[in-house]
C-alpha beads as a LAMMPS data file, in Angstrom:
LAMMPS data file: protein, C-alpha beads

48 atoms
47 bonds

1 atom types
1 bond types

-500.0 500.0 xlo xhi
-500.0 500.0 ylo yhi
-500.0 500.0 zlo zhi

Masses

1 110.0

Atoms # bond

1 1 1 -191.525 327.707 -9.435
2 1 1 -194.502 329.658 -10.026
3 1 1 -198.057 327.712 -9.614
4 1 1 -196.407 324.551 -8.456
5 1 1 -194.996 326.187 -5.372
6 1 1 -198.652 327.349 -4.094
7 1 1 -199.679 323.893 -3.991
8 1 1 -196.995 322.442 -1.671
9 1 1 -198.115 320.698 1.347
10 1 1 -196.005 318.980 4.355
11 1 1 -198.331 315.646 5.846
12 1 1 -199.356 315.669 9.231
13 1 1 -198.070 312.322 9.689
14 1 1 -195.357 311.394 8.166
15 1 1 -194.147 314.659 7.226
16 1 1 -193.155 314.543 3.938
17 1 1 -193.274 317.425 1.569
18 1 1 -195.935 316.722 -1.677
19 1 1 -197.625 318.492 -4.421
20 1 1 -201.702 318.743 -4.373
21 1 1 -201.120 319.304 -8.228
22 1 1 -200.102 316.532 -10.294
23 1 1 -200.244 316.811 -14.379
24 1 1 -203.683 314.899 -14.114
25 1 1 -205.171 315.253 -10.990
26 1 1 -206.120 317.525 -7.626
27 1 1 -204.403 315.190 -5.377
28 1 1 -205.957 315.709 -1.395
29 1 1 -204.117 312.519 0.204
30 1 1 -200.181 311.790 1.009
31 1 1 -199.075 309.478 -1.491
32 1 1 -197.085 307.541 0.776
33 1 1 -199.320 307.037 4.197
34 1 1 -202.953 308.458 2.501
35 1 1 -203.117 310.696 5.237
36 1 1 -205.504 313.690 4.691
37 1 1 -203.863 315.716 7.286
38 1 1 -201.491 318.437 6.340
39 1 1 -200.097 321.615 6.600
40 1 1 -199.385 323.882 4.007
41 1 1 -195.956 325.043 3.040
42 1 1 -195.300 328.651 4.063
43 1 1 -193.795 330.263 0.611
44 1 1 -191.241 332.794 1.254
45 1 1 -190.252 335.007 -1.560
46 1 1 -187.381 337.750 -2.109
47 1 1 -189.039 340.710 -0.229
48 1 1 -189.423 338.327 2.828

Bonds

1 1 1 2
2 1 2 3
3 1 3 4
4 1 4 5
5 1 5 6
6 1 6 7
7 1 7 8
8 1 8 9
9 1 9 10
10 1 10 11
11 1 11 12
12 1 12 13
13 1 13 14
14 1 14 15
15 1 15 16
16 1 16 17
17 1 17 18
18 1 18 19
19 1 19 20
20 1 20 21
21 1 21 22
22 1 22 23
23 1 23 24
24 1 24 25
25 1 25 26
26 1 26 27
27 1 27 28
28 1 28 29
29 1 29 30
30 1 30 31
31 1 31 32
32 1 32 33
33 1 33 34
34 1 34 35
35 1 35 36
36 1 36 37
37 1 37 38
38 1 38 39
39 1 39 40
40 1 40 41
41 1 41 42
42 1 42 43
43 1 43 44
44 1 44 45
45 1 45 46
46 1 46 47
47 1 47 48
């Protein structure tokens, strides 16, 4: 996943899972509830 998998971010209230990256734009909102609460996605990798 590379790049993309940095940029993963869960919202703070709904809790879905989104990308701040898109193809065209920094994205710093939920795209379903426009919430600009959220937690990042802890990225675990193969030496975890």
């Amino acid at each position: 996943m590379g790049k993309l998998s940095r940029n993963l971010r869960i919202c703070g209230d709904c809790g879905i899972a989104y990308t701040s990256v898109s193809f065209t734009k920094y994205i710093d909102q939920c795209p379903i509830c426009k919430s600009r609460r959220y937690e990042a996605v802890p990225i675990r990798t193969k030496d975890d």
